[in-house]
C-alpha positions in Angstrom: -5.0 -18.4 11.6 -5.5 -19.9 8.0 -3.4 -19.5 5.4 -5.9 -17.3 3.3 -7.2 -15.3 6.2 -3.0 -14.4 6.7 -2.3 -13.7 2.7 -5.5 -11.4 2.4 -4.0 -9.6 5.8 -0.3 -9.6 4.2 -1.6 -8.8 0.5 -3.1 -5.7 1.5 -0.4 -5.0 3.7 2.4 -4.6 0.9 0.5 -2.7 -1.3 2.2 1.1 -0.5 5.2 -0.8 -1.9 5.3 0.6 -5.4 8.8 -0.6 -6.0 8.0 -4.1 -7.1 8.2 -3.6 -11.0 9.9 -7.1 -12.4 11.8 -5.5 -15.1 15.6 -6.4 -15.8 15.4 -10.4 -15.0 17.5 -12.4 -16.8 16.4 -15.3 -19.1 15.8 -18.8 -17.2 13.8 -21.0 -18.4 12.9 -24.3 -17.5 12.4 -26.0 -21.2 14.2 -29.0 -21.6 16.0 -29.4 -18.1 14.6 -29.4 -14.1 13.2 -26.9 -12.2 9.9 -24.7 -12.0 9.0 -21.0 -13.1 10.9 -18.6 -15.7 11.3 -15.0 -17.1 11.0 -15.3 -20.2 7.6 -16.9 -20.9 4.6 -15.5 -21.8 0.8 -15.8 -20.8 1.3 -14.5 -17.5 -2.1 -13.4 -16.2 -1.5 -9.7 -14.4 -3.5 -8.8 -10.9 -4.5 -5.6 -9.8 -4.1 -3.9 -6.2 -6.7 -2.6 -4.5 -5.0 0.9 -5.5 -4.8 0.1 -9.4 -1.5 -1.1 -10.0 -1.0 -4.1 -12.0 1.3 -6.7 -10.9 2.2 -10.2 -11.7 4.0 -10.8 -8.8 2.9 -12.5 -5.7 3.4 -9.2 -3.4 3.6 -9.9 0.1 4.8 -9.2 3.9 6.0 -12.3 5.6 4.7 -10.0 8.7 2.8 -6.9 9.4 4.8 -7.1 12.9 6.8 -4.4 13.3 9.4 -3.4 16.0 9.2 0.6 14.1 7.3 3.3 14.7 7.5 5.0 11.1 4.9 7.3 11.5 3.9 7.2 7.7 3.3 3.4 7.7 -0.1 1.6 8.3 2.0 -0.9 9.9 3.9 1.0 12.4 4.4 -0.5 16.0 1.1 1.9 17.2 -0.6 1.5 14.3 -4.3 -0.5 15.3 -4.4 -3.4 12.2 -4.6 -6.7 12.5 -1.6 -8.6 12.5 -0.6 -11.7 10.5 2.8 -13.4 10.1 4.0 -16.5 7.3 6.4 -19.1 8.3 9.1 -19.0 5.1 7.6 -22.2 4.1 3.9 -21.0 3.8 5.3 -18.3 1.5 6.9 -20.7 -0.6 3.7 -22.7 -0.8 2.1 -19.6 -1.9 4.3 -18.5 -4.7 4.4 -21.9 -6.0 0.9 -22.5 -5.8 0.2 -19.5 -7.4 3.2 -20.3 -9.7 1.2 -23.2 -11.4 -2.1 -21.5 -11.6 -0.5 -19.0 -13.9 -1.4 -16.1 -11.9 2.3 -14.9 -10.8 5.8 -14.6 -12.6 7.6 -14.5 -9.4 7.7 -13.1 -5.8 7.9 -9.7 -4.3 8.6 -10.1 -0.4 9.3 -7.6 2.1 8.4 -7.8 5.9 8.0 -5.3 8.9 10.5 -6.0 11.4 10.8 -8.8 14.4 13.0 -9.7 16.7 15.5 -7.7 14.7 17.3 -6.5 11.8 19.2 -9.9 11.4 16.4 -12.2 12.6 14.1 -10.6 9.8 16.5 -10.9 6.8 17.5 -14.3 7.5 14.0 -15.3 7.1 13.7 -13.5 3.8 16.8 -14.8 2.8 15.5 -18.8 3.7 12.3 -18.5 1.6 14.8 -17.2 -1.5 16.5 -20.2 -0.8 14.2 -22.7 -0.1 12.4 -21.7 -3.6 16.1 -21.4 -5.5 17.2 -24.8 -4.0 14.9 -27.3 -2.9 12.3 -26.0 -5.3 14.4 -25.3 -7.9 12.2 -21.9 -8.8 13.1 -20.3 -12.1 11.1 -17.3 -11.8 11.7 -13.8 -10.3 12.4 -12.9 -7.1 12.6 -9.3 -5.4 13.5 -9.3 -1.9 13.2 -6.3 0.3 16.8 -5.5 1.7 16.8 -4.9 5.9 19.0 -1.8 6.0 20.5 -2.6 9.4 21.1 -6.4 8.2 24.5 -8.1 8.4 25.8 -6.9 4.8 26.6 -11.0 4.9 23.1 -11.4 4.9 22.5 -9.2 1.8 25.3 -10.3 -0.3 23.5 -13.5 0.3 20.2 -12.1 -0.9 21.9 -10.8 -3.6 23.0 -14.3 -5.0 19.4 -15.8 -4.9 17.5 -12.7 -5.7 16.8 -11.0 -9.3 16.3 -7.5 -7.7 16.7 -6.1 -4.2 15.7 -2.8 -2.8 16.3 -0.4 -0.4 13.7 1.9 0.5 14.6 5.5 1.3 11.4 6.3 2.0 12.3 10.3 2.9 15.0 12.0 1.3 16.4 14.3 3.8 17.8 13.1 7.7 16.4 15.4 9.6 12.5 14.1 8.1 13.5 10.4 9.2 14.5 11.4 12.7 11.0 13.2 12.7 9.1 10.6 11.1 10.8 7.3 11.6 13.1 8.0 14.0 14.5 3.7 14.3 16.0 4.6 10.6 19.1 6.3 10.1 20.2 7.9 5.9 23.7 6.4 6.5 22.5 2.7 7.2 19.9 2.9 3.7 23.3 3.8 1.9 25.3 1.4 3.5 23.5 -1.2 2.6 22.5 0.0 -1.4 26.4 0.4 -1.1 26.5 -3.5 0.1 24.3 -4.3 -3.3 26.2 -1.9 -5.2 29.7 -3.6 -4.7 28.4 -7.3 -5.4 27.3 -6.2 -8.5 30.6 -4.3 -9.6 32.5 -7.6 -8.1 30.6 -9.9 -10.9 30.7 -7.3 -13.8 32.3 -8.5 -16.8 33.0 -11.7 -14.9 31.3 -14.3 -17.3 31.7 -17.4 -15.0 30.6 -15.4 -11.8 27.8 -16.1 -9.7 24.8 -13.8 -10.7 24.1 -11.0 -8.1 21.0 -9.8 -8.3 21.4 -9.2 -12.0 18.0 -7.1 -12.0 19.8 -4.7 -10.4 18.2 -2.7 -7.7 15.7 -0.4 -7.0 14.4 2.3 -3.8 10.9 3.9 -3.0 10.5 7.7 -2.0 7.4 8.8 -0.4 6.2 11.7 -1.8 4.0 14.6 0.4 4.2 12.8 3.7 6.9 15.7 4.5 8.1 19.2 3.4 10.3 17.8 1.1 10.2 19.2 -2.1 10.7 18.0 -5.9 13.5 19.7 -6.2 15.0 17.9 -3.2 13.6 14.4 -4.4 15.3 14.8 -7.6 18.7 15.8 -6.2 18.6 12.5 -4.3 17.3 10.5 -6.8 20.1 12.0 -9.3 22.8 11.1 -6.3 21.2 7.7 -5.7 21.6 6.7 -9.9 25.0 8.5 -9.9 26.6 6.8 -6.6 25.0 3.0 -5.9 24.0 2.5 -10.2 20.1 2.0 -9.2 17.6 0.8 -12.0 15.3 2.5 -10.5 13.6 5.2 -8.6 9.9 5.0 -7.4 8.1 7.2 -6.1 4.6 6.9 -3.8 2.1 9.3 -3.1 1.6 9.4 0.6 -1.7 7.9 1.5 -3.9 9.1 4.5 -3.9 5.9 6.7 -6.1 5.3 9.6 -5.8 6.7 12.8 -2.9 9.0 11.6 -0.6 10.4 14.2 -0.9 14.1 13.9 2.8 14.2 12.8 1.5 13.5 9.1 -0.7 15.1 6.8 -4.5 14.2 6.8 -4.7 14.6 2.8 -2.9 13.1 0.2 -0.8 15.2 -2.5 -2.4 15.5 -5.7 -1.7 12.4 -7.8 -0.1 14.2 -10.7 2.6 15.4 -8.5 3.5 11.2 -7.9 3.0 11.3 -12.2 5.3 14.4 -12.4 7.9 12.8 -10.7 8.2 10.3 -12.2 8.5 12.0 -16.0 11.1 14.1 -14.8 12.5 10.4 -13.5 12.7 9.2 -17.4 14.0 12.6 -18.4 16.9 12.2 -16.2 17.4 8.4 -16.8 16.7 8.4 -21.0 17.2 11.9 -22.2 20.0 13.0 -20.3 18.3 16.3 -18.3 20.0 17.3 -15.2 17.3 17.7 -11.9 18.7 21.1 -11.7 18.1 21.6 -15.1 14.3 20.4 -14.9 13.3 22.6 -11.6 15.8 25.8 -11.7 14.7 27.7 -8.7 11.8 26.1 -8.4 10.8 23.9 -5.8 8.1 21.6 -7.7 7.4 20.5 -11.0 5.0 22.6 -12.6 1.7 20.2 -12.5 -0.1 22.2 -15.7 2.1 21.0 -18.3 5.0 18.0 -18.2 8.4 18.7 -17.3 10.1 18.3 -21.0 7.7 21.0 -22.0 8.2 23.6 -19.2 12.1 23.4 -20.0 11.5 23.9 -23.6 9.4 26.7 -22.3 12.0 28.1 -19.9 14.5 28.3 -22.6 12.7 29.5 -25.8 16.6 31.0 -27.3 17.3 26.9 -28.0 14.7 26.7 -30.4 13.0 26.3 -32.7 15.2 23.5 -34.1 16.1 22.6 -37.3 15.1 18.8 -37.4 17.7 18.4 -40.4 20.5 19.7 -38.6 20.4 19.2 -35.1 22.2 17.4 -33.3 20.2 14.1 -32.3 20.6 14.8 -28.5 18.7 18.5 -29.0 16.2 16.6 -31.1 15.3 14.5 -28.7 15.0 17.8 -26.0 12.0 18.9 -28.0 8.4 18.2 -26.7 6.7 15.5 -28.5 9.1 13.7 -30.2 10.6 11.1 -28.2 13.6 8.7 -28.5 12.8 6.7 -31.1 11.0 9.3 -33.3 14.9 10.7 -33.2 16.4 7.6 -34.6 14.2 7.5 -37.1 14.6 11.0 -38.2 18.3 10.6 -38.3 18.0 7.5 -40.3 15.8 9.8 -42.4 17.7 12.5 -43.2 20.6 10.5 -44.0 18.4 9.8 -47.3 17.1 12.8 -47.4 15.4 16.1 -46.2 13.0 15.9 -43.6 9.2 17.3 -44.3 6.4 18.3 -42.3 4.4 15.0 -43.0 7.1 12.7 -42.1 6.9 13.8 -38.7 3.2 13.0 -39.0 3.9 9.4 -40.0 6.2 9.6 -37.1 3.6 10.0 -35.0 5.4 12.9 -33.3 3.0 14.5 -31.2 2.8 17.6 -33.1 0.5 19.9 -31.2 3.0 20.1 -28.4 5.9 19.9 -31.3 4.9 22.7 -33.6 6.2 26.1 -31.8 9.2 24.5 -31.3 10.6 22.7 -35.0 11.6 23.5 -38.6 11.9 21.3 -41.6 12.3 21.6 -45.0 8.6 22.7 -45.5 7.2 24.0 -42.3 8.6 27.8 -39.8 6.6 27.7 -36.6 4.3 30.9 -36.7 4.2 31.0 -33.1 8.1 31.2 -32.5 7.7 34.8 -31.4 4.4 34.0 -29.1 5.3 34.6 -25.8 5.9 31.4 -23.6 3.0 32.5 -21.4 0.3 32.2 -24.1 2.2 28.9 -25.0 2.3 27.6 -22.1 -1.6 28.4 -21.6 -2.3 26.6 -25.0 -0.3 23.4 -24.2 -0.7 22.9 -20.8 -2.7 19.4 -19.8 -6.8 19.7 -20.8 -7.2 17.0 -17.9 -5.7 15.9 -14.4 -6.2 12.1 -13.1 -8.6 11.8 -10.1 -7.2 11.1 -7.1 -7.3 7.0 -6.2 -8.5 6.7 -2.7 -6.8 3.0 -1.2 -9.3 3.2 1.5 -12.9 3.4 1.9 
């Protein structure tokens, strides 16, 4: 088969992988000494999946082979798609070929599983090498992690890699034993435990050996199971908590064909995928809890976004005095985001806060209003009742549903 024929086989293949973002590499570049690529360049020309994600990674399987039988995956052992595999060098032709056209910043490389566990990492680990050492590659590199792998083999990975990832795929056991029964919870977290512990063994260690210093990362898949949001955001929470991940994606499960009957035939509305991930920030920039977000709720409500329904669900907080509260309360109230509350601070330390500077904040104020004071400005609607509220602020619009096939 010809080298094109396998990457537009391989291409397509890795894009349900959303968990490929390249943010968090160190600086290299090559300016002034040897060796190819960096991260800290600019002029990188972004491509777009067939799904509408833009990447400026070369995203790839080494093989749509696969000894598993996840029943959510187009490339499942029973799954009927053609099959392609790369030799580690004809990847490393690829990303450096694509490398000097400008197209790519660096590599994103997972692989379905052959042979086994250890077979299969060792050849993601030789094309990490092979670009890091003979090639003297610069740029960014994300390699998949094998669960079951030697952890030898991943503390490997880790030294040549910028970011590696686990994915968990399903957040509870009993839906992996269901769904994909060769994977086991306890060997994901082994092995983001494996990452974990090479990173804490270089921290603060200035002459140490970088381990992948862009930290690492997981995927859930979202509707392909019962799972609710409140359960996805418990693990998530644990996940940050336990194994210090940057970050947490999470995929819309996508109708594939010829579907076993042990998955749904419809795809979860998009915004569910979107809501996810805003509650995701919350927890990661703002400080919310997942229990705080959901309460007794199972799902995130999908009408308004979840900073809003908590200011909703507890109306006694506010409204808020922007010239006395405390910055972290500030930052709790819909529409104004991080930065808007260091510049209000910064404001008020020179004097009162009006009305119209929170316009020149760009602050969104229609969602902001019910909920603030300042010097010049009482919300009328702070005795509204937070249905009629909710009914006024909730989103005018949902995004359409992206089909990947068809």
């Amino acid at each position: 088969m010809q080298l094109i024929a396998k990457l537009g086989i391989l291409a397509d293949a890795a894009k349900y992988d959303a968990s490929c973002a390249s943010s968090g590499a160190p600086k290299r570049s090559s300016r002034g000494r040897d060796g190819l690529g960096a991260t800290d360049g600019m002029g990188i020309c972004h491509s777009y999946t067939p799904d509408g994600r833009c990447v400026s990674l070369l995203k790839v399987l080494l093989t749509n082979f696969c000894l598993y039988d996840c029943q959510y995956c187009v490339n499942r052992r029973t799954s009927n798609v053609p099959r392609a595999r790369f030799t580690p060098e004809e990847v490393v032709r690829l990303t450096l070929d694509f490398y000097r056209r400008n197209c790519i910043s660096g590599l994103f490389l997972s692989s379905g599983i052959i042979r086994s566990a250890d077979y299969t990492m060792e050849q993601l680990v030789r094309v990490a090498r092979l670009l890091r050492e003979d090639h003297q590659f610069r740029g960014y590199i994300h390699l998949k992690t094998i669960p079951d792998a030697d952890p030898l083999l991943i503390e490997e990975a880790g030294r040549l890699a910028d970011r590696l990832s686990v994915n968990i795929e399903l957040s509870s056991e009993a839906s992996l034993k269901r769904l994909a029964p060769e994977k086991q919870l306890t060997t994901i977290r082994q092995a983001m435990g494996t990452i974990h512990d090479g990173q804490q063994a270089v921290a603060g260690e200035a002459r140490a050996p970088r381990f992948a210093p862009a930290g690492q990362s997981t995927q859930v898949i979202v509707g392909a199971d019962a799972t609710d949001d409140h359960a996805i955001l418990q693990n998530a929470e644990s996940l940050y908590q336990g194994y210090g991940l940057r970050r947490v994606y999470y995929s819309a499960f996508s109708p594939i064909p010829d579907s076993p009957a042990s998955v749904p035939l419809a795809a979860p509305p998009l915004l569910r995928e979107h809501r996810l991930y805003q509650a995701d920030f919350l927890m990661r920039g703002y400080g919310y809890k997942a229990g705080e977000l959901l309460g007794n709720a199972g799902n995130l409500d999908l009408d308004i976004d979840p900073k809003l329904a908590w200011a909703l669900a507890n109306r006694e907080v506010f409204p808020l005095d922007v010239n006395r509260a405390e910055p972290a309360l500030l930052a709790r109230i819909p529409g104004i985001g991080l930065r808007s509350v260091q510049r209000l601070v910064a404001l008020r330390r020179e004097r009162r806060v009006r009305y119209d500077d929170l316009v020149q904040l760009r602050c969104v104020l229609e969602k902001a209003r019910p909920f603030i004071i300042t010097s010049d400005y009482r919300p009328a609607e702070a005795q509204v009742r937070s249905g009629l509220l909710r009914a006024r602020l909730r989103d005018p619009q949902r995004p359409v549903q992206m089909g990947l096939w068809g």
